[in-house]
Biopython code that builds the backbone (N, CA, C, O; Angstrom):
import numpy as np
from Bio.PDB.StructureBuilder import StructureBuilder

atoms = [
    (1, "UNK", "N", (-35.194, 122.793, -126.363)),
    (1, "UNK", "CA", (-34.434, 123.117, -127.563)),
    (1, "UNK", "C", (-33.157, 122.277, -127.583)),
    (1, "UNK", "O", (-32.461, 122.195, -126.571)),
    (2, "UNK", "N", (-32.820, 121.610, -128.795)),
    (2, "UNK", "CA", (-31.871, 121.002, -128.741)),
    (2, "UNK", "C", (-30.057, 121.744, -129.429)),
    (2, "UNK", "O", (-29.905, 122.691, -130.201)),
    (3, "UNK", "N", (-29.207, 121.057, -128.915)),
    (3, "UNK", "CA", (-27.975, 122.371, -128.871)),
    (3, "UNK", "C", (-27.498, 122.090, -130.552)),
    (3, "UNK", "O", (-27.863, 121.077, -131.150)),
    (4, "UNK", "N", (-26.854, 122.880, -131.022)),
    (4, "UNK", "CA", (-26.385, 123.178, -132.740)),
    (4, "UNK", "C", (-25.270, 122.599, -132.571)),
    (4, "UNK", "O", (-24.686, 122.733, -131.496)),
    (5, "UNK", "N", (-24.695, 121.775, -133.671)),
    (5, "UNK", "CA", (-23.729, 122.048, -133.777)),
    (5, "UNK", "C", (-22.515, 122.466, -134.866)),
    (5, "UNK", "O", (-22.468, 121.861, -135.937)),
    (6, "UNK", "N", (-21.742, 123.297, -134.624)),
    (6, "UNK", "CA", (-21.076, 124.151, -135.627)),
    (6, "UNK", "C", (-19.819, 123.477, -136.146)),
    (6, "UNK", "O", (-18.940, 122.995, -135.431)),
    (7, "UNK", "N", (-19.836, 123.502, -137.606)),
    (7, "UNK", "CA", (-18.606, 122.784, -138.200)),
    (7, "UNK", "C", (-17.794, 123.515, -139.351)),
    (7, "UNK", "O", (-18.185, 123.671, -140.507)),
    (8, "UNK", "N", (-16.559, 123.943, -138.797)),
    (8, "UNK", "CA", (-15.794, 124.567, -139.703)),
    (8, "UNK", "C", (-14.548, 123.708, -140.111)),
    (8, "UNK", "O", (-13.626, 123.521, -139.318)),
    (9, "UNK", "N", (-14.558, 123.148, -141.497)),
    (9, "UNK", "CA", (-13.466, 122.774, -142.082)),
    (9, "UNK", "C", (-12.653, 123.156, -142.720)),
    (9, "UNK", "O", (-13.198, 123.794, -143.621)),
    (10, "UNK", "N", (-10.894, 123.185, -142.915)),
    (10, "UNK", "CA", (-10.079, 123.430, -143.647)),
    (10, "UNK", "C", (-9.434, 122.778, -144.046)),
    (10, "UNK", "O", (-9.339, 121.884, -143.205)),
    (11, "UNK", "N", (-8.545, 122.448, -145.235)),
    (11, "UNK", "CA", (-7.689, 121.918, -145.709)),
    (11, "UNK", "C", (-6.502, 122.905, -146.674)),
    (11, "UNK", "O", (-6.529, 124.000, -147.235)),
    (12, "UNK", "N", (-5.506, 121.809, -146.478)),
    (12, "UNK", "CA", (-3.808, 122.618, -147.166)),
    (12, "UNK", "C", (-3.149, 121.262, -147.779)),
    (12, "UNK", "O", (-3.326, 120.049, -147.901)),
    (13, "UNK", "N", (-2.646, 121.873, -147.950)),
    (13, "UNK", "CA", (-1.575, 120.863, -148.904)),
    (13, "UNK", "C", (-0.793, 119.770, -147.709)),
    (13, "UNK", "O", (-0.932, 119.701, -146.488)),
    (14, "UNK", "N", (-0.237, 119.262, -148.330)),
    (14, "UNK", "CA", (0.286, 117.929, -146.984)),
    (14, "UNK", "C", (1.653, 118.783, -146.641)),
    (14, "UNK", "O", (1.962, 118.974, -145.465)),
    (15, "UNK", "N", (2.455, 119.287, -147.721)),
    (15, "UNK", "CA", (3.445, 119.786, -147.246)),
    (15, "UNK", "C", (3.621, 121.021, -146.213)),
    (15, "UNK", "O", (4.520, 121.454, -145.491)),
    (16, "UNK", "N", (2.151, 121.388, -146.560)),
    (16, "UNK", "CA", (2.126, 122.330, -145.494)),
    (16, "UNK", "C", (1.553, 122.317, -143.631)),
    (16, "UNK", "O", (1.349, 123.153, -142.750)),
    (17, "UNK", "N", (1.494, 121.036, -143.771)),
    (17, "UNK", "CA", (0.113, 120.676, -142.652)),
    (17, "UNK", "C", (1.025, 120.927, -141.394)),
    (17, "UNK", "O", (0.644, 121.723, -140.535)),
    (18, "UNK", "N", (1.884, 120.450, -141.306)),
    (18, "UNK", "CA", (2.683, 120.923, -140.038)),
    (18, "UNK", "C", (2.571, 122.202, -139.321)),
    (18, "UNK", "O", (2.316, 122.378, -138.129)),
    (19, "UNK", "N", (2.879, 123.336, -140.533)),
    (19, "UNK", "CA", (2.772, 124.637, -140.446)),
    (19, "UNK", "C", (1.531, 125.008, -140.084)),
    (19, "UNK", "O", (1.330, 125.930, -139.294)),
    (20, "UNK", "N", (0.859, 124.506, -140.485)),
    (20, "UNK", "CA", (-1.214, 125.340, -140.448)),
    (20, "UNK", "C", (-1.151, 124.466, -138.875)),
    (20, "UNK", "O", (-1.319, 124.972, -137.765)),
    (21, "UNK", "N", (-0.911, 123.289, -139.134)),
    (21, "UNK", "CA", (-1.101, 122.461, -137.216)),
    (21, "UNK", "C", (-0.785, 123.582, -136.333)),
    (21, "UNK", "O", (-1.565, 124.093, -135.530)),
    (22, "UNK", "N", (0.536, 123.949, -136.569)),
    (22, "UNK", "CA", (0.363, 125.042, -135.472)),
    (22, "UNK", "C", (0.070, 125.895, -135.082)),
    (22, "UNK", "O", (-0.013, 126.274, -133.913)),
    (23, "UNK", "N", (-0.248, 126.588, -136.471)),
    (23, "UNK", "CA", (-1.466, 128.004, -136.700)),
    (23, "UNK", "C", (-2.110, 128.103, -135.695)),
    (23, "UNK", "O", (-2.075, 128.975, -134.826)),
    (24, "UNK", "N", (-2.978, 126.828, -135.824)),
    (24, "UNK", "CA", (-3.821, 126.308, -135.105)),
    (24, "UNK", "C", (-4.099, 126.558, -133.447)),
    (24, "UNK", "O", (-4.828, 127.323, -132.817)),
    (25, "UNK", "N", (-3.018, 125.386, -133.043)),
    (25, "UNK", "CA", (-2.464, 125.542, -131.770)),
    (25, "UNK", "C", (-2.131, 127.368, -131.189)),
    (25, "UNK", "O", (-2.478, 128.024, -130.206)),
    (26, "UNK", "N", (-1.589, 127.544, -131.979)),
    (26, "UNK", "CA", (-1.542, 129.000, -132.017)),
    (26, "UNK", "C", (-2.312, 129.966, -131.619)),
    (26, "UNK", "O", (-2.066, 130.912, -130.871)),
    (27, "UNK", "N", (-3.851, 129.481, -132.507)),
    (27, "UNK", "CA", (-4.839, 129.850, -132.411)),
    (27, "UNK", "C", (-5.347, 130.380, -131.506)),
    (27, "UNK", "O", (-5.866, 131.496, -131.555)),
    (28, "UNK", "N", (-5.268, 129.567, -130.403)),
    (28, "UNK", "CA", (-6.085, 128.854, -128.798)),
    (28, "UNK", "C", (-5.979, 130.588, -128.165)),
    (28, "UNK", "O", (-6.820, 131.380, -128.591)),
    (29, "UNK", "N", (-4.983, 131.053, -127.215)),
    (29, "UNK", "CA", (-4.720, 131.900, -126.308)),
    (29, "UNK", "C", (-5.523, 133.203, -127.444)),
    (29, "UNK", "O", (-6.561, 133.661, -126.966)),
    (30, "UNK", "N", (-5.223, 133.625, -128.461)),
    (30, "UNK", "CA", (-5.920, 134.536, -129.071)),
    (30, "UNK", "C", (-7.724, 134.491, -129.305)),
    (30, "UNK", "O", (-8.517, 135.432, -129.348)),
    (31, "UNK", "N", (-7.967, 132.984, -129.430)),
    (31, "UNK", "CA", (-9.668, 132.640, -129.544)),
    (31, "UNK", "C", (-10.204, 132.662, -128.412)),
    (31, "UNK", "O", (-11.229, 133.321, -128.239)),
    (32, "UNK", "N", (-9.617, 131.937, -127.388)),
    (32, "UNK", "CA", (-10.091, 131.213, -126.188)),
    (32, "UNK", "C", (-10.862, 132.183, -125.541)),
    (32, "UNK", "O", (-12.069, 131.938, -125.548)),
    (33, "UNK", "N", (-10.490, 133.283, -124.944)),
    (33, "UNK", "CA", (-11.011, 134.306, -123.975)),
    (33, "UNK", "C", (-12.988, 134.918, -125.273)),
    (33, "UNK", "O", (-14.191, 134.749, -125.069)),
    (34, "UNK", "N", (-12.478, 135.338, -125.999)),
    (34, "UNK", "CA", (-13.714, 136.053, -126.920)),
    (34, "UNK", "C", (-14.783, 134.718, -127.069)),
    (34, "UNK", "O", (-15.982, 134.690, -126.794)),
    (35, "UNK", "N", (-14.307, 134.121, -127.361)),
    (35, "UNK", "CA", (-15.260, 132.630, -127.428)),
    (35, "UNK", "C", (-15.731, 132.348, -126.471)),
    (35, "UNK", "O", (-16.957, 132.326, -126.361)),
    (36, "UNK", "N", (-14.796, 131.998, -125.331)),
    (36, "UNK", "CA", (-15.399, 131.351, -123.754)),
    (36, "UNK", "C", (-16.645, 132.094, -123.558)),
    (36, "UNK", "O", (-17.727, 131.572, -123.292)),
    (37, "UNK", "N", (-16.390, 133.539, -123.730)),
    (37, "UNK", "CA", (-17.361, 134.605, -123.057)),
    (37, "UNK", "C", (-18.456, 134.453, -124.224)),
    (37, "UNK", "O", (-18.638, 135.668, -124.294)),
    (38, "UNK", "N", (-19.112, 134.070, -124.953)),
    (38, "UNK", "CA", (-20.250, 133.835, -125.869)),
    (38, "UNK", "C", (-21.333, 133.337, -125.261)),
    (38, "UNK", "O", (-21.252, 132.222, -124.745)),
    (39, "UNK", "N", (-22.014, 133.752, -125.234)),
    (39, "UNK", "CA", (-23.450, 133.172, -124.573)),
    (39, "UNK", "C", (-23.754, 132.308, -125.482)),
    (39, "UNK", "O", (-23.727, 132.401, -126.709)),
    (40, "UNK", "N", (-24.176, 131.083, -124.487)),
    (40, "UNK", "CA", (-24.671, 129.731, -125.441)),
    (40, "UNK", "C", (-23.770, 128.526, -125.923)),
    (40, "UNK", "O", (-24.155, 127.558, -126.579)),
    (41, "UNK", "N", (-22.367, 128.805, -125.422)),
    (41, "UNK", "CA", (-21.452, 127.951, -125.861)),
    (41, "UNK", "C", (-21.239, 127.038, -124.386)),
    (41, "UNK", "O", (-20.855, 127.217, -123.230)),
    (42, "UNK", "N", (-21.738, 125.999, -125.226)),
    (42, "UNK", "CA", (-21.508, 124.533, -124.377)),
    (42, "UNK", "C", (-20.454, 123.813, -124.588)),
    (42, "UNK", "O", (-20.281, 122.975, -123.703)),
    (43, "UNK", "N", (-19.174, 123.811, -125.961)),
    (43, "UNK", "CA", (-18.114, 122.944, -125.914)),
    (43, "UNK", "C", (-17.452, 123.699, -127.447)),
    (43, "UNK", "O", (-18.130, 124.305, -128.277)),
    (44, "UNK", "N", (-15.989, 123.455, -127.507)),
    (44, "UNK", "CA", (-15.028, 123.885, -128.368)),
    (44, "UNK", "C", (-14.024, 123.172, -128.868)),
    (44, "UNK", "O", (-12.856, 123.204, -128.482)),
    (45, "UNK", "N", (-14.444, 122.571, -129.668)),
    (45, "UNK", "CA", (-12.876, 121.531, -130.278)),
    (45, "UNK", "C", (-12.411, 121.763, -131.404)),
    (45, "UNK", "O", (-13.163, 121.880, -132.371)),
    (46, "UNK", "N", (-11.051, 121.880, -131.510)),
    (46, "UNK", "CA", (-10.465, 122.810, -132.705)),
    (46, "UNK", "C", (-9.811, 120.945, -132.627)),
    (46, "UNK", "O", (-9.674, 120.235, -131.631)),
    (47, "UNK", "N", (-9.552, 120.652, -133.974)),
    (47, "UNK", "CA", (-8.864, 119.185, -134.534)),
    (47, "UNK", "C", (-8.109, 119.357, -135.475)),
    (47, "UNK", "O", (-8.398, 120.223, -136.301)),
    (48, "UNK", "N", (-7.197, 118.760, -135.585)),
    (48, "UNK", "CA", (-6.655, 118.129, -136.988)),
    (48, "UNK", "C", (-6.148, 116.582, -137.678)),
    (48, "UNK", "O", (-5.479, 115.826, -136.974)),
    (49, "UNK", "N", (-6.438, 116.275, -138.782)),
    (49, "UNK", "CA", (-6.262, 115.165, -139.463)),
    (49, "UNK", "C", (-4.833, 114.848, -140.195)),
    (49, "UNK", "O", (-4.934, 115.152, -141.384)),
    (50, "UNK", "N", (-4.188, 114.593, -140.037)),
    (50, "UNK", "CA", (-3.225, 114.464, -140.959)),
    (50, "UNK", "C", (-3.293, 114.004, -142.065)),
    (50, "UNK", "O", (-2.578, 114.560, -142.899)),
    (51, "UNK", "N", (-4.103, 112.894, -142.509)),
    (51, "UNK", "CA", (-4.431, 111.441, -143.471)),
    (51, "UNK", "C", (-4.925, 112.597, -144.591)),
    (51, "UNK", "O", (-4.853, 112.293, -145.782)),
    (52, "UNK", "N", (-5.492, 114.095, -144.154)),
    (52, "UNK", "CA", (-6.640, 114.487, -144.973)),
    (52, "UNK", "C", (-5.706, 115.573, -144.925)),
    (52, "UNK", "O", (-6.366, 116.415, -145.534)),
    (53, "UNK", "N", (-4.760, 116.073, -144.662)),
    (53, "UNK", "CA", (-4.422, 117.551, -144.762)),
    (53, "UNK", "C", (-5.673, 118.227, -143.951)),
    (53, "UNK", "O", (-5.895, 119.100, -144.790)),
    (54, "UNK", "N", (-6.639, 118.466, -142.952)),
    (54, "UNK", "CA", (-7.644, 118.998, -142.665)),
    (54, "UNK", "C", (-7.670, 119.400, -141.117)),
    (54, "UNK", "O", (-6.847, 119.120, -140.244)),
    (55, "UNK", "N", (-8.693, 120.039, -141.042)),
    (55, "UNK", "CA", (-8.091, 120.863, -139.721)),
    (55, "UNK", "C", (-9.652, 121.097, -139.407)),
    (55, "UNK", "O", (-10.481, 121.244, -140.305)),
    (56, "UNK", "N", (-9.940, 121.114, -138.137)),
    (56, "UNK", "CA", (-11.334, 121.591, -137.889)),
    (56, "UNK", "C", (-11.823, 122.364, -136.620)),
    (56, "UNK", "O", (-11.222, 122.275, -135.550)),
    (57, "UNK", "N", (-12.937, 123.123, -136.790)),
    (57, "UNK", "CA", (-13.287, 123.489, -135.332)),
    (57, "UNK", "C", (-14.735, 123.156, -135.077)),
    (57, "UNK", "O", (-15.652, 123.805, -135.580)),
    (58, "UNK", "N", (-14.958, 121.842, -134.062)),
    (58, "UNK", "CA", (-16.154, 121.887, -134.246)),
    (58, "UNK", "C", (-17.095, 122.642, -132.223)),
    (58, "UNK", "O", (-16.798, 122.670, -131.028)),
    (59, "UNK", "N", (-17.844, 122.922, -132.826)),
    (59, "UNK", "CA", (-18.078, 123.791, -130.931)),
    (59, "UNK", "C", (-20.234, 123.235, -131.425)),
    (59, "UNK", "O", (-21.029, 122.924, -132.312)),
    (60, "UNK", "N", (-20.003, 123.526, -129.821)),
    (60, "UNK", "CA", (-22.138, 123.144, -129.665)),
    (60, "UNK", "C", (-22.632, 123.897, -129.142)),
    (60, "UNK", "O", (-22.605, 123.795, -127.916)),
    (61, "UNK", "N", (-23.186, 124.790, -129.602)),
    (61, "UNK", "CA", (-24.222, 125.559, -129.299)),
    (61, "UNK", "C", (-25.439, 125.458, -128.261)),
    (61, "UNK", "O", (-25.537, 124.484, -127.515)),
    (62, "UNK", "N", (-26.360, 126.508, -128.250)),
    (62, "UNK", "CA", (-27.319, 126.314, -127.245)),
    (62, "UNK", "C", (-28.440, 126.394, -128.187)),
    (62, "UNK", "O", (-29.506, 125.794, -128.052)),
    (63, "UNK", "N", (-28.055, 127.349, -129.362)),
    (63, "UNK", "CA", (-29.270, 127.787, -130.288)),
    (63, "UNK", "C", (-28.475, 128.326, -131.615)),
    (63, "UNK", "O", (-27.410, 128.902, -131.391)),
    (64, "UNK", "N", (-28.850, 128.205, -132.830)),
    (64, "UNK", "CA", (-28.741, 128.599, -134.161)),
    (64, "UNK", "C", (-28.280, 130.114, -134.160)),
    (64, "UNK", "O", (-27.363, 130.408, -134.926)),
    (65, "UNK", "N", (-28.713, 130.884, -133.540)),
    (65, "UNK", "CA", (-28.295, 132.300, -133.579)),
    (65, "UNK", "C", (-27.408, 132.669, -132.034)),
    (65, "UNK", "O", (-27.419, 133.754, -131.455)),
    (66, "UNK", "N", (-26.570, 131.239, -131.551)),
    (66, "UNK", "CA", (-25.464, 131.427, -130.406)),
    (66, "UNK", "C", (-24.633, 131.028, -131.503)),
    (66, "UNK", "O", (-23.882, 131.909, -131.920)),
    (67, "UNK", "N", (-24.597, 130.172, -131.938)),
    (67, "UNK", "CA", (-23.407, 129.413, -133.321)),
    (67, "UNK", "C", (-23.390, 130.648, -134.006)),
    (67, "UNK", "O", (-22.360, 131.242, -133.687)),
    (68, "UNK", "N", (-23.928, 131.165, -134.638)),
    (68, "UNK", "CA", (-23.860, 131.901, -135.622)),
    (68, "UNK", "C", (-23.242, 133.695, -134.972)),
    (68, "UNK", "O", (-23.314, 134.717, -135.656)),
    (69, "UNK", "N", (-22.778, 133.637, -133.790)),
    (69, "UNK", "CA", (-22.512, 134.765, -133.303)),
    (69, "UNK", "C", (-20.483, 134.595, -133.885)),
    (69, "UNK", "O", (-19.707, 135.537, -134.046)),
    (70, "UNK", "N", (-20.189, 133.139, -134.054)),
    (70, "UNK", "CA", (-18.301, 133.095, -134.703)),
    (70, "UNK", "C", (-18.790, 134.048, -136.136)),
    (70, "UNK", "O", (-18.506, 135.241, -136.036)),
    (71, "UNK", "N", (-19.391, 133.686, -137.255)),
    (71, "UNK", "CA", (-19.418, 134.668, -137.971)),
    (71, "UNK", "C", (-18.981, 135.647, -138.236)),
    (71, "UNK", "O", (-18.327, 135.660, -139.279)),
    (72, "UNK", "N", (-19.110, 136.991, -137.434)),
    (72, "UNK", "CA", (-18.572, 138.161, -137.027)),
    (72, "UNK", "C", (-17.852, 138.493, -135.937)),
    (72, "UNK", "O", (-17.709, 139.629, -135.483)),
    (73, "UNK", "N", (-17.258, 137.170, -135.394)),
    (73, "UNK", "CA", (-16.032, 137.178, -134.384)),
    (73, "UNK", "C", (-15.111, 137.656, -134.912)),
    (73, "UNK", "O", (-14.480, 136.920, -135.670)),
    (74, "UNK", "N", (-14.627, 139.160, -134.726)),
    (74, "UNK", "CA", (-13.330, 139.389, -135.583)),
    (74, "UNK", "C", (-12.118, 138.766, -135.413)),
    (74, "UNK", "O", (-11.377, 138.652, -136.390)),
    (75, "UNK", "N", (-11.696, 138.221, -134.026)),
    (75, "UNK", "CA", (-10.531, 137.743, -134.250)),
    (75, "UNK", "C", (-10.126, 136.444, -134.850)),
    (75, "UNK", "O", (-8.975, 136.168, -135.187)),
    (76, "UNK", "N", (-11.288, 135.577, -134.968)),
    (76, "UNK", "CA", (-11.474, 134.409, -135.984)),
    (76, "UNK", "C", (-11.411, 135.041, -137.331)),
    (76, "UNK", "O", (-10.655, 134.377, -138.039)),
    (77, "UNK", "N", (-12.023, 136.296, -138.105)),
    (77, "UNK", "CA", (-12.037, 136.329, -139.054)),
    (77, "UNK", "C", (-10.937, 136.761, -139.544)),
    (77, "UNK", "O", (-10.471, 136.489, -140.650)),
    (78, "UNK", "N", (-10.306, 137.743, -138.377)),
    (78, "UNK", "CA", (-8.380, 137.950, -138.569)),
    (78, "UNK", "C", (-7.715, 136.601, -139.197)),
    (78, "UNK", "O", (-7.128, 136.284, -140.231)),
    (79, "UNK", "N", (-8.089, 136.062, -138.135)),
    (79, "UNK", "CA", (-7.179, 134.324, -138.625)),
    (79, "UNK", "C", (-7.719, 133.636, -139.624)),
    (79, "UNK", "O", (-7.061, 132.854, -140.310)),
    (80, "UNK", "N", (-8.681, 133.813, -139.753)),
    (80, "UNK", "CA", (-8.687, 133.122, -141.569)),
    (80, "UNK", "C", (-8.510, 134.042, -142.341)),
    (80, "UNK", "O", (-9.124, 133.865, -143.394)),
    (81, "UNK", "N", (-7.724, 135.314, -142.284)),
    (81, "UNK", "CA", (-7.185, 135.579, -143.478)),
    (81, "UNK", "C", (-5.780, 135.460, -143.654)),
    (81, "UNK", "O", (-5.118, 135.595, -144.684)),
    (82, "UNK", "N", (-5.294, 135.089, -142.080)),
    (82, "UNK", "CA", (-3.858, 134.591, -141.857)),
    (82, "UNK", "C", (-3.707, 133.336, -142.766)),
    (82, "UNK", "O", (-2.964, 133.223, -143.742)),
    (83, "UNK", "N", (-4.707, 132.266, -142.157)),
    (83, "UNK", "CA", (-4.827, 131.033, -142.980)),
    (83, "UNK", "C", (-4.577, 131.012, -144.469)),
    (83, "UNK", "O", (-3.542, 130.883, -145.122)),
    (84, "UNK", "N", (-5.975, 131.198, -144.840)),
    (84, "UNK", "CA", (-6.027, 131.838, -146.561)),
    (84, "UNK", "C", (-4.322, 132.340, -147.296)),
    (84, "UNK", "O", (-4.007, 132.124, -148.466)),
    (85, "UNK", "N", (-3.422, 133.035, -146.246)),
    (85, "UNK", "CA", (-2.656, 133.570, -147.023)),
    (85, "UNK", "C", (-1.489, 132.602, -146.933)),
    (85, "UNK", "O", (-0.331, 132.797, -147.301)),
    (86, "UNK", "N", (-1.923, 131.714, -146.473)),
    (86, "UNK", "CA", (-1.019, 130.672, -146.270)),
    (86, "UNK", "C", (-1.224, 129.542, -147.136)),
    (86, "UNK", "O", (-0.538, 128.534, -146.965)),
    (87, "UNK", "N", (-2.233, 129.605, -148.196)),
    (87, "UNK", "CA", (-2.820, 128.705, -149.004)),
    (87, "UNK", "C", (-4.056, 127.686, -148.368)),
    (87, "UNK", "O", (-4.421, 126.730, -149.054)),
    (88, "UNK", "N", (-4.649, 127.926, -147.091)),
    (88, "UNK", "CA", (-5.584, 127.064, -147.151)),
    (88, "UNK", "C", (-6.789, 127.717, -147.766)),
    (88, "UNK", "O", (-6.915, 128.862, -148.202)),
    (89, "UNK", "N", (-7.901, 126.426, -147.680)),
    (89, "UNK", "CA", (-8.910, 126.722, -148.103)),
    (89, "UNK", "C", (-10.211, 125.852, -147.203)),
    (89, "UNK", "O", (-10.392, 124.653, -146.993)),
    (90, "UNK", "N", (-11.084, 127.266, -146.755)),
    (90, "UNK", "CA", (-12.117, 126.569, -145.842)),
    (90, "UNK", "C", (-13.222, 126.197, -146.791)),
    (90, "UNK", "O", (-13.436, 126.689, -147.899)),
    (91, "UNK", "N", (-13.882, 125.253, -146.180)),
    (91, "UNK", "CA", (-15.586, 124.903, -146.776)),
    (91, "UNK", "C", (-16.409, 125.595, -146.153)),
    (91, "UNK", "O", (-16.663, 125.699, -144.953)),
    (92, "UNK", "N", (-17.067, 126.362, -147.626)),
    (92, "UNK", "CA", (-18.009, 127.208, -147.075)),
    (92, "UNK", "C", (-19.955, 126.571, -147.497)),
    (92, "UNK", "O", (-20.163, 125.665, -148.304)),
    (93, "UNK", "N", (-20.576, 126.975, -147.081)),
    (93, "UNK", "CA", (-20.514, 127.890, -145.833)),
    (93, "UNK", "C", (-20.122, 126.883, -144.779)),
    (93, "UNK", "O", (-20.040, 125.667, -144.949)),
    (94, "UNK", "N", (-19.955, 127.366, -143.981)),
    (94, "UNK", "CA", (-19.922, 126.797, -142.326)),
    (94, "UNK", "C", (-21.246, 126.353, -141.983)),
    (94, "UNK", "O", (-22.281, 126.967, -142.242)),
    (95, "UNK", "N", (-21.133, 124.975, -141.234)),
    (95, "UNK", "CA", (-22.339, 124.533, -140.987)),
    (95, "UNK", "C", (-22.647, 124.247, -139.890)),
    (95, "UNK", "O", (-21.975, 123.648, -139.051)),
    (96, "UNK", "N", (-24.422, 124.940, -139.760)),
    (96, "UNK", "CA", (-24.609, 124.123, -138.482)),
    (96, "UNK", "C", (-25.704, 123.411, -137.947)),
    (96, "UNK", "O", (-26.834, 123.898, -137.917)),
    (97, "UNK", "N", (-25.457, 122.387, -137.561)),
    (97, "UNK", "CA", (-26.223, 121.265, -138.203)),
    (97, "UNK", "C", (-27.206, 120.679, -136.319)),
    (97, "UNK", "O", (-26.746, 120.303, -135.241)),
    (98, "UNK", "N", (-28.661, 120.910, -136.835)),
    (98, "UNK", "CA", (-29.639, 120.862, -135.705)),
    (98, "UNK", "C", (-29.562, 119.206, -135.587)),
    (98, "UNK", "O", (-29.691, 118.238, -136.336)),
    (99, "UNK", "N", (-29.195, 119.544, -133.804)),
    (99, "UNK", "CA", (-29.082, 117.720, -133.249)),
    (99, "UNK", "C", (-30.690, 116.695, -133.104)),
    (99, "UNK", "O", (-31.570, 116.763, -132.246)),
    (100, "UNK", "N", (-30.614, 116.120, -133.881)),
    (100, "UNK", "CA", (-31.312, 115.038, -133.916)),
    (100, "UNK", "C", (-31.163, 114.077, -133.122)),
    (100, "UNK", "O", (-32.171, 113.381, -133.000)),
    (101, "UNK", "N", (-29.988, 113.676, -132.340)),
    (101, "UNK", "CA", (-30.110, 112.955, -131.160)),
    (101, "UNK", "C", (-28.735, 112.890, -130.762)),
    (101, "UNK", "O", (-27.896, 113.262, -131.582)),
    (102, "UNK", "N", (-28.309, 112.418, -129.468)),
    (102, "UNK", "CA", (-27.208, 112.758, -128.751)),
    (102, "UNK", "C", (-27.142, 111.478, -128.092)),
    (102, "UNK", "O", (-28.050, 110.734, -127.721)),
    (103, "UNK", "N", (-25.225, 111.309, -127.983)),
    (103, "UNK", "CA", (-25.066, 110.386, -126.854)),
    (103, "UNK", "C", (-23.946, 110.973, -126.185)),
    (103, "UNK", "O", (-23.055, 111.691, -126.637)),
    (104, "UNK", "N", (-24.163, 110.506, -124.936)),
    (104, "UNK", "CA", (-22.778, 110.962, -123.974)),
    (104, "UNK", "C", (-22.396, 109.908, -123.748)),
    (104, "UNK", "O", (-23.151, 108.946, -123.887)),
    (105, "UNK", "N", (-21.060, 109.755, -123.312)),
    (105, "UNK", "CA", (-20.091, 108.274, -123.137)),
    (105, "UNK", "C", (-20.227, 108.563, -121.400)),
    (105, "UNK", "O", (-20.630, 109.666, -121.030)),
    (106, "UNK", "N", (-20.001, 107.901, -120.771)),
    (106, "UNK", "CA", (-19.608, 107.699, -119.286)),
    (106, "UNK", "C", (-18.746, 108.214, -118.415)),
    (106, "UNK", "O", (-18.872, 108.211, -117.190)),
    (107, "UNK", "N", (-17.397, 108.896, -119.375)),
    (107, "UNK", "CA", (-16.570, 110.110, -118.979)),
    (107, "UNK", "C", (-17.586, 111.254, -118.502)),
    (107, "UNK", "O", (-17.437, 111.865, -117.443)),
    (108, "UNK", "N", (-18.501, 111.446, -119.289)),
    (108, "UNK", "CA", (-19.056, 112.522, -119.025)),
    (108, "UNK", "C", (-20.246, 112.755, -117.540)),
    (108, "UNK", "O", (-20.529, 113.889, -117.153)),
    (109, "UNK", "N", (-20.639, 111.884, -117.079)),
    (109, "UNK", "CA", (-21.271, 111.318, -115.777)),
    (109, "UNK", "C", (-20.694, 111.790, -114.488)),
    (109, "UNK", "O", (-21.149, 111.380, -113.420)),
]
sb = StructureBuilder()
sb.init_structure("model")
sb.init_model(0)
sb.init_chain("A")
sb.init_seg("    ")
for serial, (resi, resn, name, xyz) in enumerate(atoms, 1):
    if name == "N":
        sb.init_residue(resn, " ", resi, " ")
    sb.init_atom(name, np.array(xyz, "f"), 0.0, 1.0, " ", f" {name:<3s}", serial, name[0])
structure = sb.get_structure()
């Protein structure tokens, strides 16, 4: 079986991007522990863009219904209504998109 991977995007206004950046950062110590412990989670990268106002979390799964367990993660869904009230706006739905092929770089060796 090949691993999922999950893509959640947001965007805000430019004037605000600073502020949501750290949301973000913020984020980490409140997500980190409920997430780590998920069965099926192989990797977690929360990003942001500046160029785009955009912000992302992308994580890889083991299987379609391990990704799909953030869904009803409440304390993620706490924080996007923190977000939201802050004027962003996510792309829905959230996607997660079956790997068709993979490369690893040499760091990873």
């Amino acid at each position: 079986m090949q691993p999922v991977v999950r893509v959640s995007i947001l965007r805000c206004e430019a004037e605000r991007f600073a502020e949501i950046r750290q949301m973000m950062v913020d984020a980490d110590p409140v997500l980190r522990p409920g997430v780590a412990a998920m069965p099926g989670l192989l990797a977690f990268y929360a990003g942001a863009d500046e160029a785009t106002s955009s912000l992302t979390n992308v994580s890889i799964w083991t299987s379609l219904d391990a990704a799909k367990q953030l869904d009803t993660f409440q304390p993620m869904l706490d924080l996007g209504k923190a977000f939201v009230a802050k004027g962003v706006t996510f792309e829905r739905p959230v996607m997660n998109y079956a790997t068709l092929w993979q490369l690893e770089g040499p760091a990873v060796r």
